[in-house]
Biopython code that builds the backbone (N, CA, C, O; Angstrom):
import numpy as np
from Bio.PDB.StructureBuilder import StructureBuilder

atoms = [
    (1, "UNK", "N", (215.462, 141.953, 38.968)),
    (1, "UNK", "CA", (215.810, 143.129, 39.734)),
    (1, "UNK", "C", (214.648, 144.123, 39.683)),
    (1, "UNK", "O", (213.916, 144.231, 38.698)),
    (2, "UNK", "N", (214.514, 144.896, 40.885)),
    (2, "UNK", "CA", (213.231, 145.685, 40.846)),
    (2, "UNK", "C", (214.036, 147.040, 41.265)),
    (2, "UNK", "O", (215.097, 147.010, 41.888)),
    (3, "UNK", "N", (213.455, 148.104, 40.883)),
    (3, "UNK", "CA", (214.165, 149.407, 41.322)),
    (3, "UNK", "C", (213.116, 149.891, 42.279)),
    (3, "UNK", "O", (211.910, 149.981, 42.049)),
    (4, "UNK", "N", (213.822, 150.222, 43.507)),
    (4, "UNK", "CA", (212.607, 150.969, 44.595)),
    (4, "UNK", "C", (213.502, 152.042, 45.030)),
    (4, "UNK", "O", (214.730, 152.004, 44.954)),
    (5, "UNK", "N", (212.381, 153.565, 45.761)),
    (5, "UNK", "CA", (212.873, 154.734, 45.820)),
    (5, "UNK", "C", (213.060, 153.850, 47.822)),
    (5, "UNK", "O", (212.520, 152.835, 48.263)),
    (6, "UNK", "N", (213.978, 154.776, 48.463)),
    (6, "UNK", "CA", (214.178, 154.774, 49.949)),
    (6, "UNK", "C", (214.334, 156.361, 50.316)),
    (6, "UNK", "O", (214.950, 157.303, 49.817)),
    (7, "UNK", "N", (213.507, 156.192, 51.385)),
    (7, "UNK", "CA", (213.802, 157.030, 52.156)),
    (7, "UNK", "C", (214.557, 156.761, 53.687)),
    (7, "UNK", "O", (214.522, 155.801, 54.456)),
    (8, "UNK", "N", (215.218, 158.025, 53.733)),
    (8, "UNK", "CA", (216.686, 158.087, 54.245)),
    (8, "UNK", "C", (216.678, 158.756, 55.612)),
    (8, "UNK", "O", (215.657, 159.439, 55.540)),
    (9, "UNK", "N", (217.299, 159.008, 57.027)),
    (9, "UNK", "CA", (217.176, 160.368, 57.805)),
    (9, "UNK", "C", (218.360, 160.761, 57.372)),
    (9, "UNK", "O", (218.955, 160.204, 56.450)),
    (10, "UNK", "N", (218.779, 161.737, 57.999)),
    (10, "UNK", "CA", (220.402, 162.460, 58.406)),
    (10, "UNK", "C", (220.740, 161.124, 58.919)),
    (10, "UNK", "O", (221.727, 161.662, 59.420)),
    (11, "UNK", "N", (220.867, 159.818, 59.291)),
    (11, "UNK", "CA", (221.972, 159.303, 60.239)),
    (11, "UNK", "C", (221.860, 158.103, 58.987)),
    (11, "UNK", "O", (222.718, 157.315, 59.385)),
    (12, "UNK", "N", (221.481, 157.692, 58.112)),
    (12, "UNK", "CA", (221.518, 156.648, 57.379)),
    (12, "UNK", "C", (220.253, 155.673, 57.892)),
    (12, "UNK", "O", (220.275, 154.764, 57.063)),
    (13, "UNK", "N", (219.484, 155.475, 58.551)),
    (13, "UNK", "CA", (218.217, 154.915, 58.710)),
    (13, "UNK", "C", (217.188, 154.674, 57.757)),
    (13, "UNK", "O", (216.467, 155.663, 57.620)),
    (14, "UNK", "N", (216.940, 153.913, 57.205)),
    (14, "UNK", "CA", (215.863, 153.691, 56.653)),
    (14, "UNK", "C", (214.342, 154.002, 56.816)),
    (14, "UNK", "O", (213.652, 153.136, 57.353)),
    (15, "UNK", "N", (214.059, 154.566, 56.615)),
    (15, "UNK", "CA", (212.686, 155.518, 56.949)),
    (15, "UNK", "C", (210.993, 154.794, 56.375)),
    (15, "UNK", "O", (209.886, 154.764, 56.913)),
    (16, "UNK", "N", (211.392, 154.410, 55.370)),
    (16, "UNK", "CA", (210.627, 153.907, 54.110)),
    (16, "UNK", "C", (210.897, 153.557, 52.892)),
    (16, "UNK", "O", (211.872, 154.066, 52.338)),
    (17, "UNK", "N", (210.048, 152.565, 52.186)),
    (17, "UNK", "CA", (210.777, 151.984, 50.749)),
    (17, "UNK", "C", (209.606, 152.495, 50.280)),
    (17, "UNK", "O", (208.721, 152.993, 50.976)),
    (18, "UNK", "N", (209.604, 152.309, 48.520)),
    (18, "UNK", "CA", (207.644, 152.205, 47.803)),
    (18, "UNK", "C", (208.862, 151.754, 46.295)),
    (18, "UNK", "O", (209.913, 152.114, 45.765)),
    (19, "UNK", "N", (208.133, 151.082, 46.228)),
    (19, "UNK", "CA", (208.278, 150.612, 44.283)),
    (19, "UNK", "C", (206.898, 150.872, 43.622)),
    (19, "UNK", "O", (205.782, 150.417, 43.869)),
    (20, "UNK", "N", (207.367, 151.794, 42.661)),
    (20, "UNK", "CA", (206.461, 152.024, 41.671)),
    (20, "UNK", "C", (206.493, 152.681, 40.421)),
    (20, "UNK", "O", (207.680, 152.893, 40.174)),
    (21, "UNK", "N", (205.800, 153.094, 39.542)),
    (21, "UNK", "CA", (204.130, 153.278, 40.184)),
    (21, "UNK", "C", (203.623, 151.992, 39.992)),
    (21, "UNK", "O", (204.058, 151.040, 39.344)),
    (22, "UNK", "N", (202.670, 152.134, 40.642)),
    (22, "UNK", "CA", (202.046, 150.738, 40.886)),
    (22, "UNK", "C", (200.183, 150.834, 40.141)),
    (22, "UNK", "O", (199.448, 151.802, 40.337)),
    (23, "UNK", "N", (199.868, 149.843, 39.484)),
    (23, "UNK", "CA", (198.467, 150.063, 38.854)),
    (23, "UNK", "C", (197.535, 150.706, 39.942)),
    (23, "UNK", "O", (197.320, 149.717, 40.644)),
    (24, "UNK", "N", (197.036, 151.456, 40.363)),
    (24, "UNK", "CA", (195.510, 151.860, 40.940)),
    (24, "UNK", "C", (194.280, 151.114, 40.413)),
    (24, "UNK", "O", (193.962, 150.890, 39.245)),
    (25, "UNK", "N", (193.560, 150.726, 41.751)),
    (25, "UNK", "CA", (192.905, 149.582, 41.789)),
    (25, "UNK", "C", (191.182, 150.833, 42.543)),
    (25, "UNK", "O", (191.160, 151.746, 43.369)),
    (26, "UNK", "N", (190.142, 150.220, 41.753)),
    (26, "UNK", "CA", (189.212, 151.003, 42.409)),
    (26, "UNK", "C", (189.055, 152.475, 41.928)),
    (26, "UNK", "O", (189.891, 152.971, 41.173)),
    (27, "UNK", "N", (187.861, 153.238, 42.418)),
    (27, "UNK", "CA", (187.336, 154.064, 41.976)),
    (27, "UNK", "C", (188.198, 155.587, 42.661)),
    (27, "UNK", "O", (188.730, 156.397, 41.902)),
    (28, "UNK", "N", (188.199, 155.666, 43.380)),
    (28, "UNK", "CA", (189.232, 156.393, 44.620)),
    (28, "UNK", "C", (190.518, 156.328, 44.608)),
    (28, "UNK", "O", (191.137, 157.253, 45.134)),
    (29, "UNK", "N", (191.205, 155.274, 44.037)),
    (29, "UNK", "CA", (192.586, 154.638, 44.663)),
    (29, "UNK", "C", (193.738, 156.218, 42.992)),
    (29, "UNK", "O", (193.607, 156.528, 41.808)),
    (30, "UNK", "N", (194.586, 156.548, 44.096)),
    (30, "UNK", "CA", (195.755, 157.830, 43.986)),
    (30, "UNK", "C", (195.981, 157.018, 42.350)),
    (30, "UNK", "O", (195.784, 155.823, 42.131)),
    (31, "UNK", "N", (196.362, 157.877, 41.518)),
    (31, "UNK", "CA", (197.054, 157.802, 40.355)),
    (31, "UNK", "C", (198.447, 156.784, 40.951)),
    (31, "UNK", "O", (198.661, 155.572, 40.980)),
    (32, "UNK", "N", (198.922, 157.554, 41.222)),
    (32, "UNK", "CA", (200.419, 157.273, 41.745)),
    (32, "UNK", "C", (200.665, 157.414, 43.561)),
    (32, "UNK", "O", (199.893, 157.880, 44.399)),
    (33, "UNK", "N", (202.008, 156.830, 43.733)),
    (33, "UNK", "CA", (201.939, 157.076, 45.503)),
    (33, "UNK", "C", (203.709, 157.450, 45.598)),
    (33, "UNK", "O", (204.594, 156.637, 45.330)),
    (34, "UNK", "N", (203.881, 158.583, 45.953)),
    (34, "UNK", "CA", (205.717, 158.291, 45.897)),
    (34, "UNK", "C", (205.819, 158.907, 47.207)),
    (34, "UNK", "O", (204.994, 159.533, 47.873)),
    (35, "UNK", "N", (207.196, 158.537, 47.446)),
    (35, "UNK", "CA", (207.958, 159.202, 49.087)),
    (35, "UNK", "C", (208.598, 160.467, 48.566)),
    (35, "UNK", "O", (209.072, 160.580, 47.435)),
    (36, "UNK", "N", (208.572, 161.333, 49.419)),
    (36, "UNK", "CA", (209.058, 162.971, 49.515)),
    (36, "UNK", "C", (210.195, 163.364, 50.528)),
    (36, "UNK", "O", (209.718, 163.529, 51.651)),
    (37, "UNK", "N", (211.483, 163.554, 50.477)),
    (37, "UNK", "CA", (212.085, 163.899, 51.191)),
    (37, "UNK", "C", (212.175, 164.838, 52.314)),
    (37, "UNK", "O", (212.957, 165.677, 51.866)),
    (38, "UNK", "N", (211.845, 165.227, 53.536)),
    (38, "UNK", "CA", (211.733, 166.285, 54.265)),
    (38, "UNK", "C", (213.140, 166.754, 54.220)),
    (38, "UNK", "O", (214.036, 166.376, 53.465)),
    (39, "UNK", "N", (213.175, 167.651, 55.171)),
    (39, "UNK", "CA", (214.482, 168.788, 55.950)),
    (39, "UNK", "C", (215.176, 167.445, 56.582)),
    (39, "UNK", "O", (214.584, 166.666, 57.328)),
    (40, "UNK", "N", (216.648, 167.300, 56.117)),
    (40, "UNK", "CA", (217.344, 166.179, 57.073)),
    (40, "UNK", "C", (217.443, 164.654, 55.990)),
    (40, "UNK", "O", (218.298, 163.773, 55.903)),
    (41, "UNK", "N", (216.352, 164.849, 55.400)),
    (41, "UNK", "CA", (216.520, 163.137, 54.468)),
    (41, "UNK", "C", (216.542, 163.498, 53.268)),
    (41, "UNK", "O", (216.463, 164.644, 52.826)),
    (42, "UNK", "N", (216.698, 162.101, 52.476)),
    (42, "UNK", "CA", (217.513, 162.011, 51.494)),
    (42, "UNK", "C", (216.626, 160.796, 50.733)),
    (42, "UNK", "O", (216.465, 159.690, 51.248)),
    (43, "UNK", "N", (216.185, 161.106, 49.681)),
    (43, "UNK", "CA", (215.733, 159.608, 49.072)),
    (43, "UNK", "C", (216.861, 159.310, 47.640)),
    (43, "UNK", "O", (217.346, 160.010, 46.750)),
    (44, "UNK", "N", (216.905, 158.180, 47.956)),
    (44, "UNK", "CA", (217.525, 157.341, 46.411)),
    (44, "UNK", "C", (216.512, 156.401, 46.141)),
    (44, "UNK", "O", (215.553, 156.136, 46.866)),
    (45, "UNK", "N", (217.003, 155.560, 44.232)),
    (45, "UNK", "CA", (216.332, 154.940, 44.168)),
    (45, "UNK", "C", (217.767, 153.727, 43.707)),
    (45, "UNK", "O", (218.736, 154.092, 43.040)),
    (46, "UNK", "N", (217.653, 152.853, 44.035)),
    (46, "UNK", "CA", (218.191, 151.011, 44.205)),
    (46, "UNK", "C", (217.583, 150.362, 43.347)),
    (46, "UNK", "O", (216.463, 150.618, 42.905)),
    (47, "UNK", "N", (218.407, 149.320, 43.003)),
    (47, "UNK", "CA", (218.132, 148.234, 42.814)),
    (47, "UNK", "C", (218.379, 147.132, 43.645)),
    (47, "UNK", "O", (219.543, 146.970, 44.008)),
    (48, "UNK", "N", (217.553, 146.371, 44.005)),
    (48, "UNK", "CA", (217.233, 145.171, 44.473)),
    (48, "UNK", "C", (217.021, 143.686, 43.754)),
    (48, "UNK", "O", (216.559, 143.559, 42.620)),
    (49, "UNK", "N", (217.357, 142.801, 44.440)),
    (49, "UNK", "CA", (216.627, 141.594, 43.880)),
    (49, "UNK", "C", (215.120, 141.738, 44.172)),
    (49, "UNK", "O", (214.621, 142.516, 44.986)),
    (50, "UNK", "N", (214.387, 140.739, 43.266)),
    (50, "UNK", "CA", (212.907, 140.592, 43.579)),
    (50, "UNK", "C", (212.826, 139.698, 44.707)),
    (50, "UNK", "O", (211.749, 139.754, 45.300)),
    (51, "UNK", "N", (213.860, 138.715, 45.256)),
    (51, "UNK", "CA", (213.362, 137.923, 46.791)),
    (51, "UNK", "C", (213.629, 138.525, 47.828)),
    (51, "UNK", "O", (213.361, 137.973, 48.896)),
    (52, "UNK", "N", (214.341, 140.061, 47.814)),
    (52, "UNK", "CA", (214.630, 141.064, 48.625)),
    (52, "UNK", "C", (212.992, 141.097, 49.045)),
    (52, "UNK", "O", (212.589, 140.686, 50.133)),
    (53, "UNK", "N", (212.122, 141.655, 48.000)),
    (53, "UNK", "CA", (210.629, 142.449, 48.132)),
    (53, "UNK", "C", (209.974, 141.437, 48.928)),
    (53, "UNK", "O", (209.318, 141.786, 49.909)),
    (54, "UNK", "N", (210.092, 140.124, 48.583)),
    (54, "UNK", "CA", (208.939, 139.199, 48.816)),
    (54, "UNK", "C", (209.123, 138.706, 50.180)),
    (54, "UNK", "O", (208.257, 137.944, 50.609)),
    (55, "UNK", "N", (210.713, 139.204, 51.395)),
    (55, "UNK", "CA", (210.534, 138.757, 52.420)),
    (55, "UNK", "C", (210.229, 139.825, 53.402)),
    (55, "UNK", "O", (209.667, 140.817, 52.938)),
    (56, "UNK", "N", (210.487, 139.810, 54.645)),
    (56, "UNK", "CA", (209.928, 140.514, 55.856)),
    (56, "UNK", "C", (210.591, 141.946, 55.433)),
    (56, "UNK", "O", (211.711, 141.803, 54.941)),
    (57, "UNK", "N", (210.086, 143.442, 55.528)),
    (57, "UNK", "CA", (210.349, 144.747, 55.563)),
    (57, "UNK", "C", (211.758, 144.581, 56.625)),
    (57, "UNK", "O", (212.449, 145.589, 56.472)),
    (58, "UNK", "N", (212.238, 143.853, 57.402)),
    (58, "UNK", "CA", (212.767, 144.174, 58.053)),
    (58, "UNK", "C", (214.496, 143.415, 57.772)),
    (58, "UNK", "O", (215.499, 144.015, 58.157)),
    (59, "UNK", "N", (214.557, 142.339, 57.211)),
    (59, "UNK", "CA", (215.562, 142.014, 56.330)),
    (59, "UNK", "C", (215.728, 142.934, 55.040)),
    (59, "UNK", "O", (216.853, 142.956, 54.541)),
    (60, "UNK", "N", (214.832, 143.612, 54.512)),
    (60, "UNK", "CA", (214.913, 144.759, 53.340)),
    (60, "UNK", "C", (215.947, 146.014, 53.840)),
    (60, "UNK", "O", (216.970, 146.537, 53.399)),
    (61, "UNK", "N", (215.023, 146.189, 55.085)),
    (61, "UNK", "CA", (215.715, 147.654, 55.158)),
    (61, "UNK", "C", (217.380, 147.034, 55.729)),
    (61, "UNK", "O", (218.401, 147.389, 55.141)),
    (62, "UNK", "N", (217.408, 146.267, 56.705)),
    (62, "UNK", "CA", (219.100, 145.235, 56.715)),
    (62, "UNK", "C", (220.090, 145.418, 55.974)),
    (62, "UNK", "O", (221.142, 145.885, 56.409)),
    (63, "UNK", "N", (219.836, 144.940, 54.238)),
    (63, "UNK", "CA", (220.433, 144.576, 53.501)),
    (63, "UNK", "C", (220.463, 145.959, 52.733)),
    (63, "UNK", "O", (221.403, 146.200, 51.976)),
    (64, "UNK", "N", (219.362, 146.937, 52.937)),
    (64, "UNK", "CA", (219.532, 148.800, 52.520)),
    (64, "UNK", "C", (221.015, 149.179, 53.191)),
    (64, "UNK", "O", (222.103, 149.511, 52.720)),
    (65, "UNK", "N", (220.595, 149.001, 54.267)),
    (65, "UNK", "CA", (221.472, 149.945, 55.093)),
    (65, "UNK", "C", (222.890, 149.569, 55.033)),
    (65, "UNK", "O", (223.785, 150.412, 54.963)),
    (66, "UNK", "N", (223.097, 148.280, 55.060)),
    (66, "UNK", "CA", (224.349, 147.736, 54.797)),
    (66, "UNK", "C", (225.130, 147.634, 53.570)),
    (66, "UNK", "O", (226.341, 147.424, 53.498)),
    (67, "UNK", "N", (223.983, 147.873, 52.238)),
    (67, "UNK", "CA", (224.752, 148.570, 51.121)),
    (67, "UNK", "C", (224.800, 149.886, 50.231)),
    (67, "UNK", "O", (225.253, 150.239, 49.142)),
    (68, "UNK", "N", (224.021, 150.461, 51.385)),
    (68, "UNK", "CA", (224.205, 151.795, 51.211)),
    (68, "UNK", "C", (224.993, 152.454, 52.185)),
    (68, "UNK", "O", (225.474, 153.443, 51.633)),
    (69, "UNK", "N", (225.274, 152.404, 53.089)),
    (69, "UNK", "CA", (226.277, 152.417, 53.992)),
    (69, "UNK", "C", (227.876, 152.220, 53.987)),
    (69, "UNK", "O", (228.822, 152.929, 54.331)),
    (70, "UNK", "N", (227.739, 150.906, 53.428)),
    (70, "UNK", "CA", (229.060, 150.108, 52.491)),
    (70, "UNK", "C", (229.575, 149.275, 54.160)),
    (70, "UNK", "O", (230.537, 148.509, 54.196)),
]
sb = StructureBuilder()
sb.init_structure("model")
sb.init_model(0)
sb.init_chain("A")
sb.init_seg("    ")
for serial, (resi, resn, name, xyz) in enumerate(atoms, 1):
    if name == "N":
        sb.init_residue(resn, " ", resi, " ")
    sb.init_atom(name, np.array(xyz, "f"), 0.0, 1.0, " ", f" {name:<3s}", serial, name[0])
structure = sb.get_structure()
């Protein structure tokens, strides 16, 4: 199981995922990278399976919405 943050709109949409923090690679590369909620959204953070992560973004956010939703 992997825990990732989502971001949310006002209507339940999936906006964006990020799991982390994640190592920084390179001379430049951000400490850290996280999602920020604007006016209207909502982030949580989930748990997932790990074969959730490893297929298409678009079966991810699917299986978001449908159990966060209920």
């Amino acid at each position: 199981m992997a825990t990732i943050q989502v971001l949310l709109d006002d209507s339940g949409a999936v906006l964006g995922t990020t799991q982390g923090p994640a190592a920084a690679s390179g001379e430049s590369a951000p400490e850290q990278v996280a999602l920020v909620a604007g006016p209207g959204q909502q982030l949580v953070e989930v748990e997932v399976a790990d074969e959730l992560l490893e297929g298409p973004p678009a079966e991810l956010h699917t299986h978001l919405k449908a159990s966060l939703l209920g």
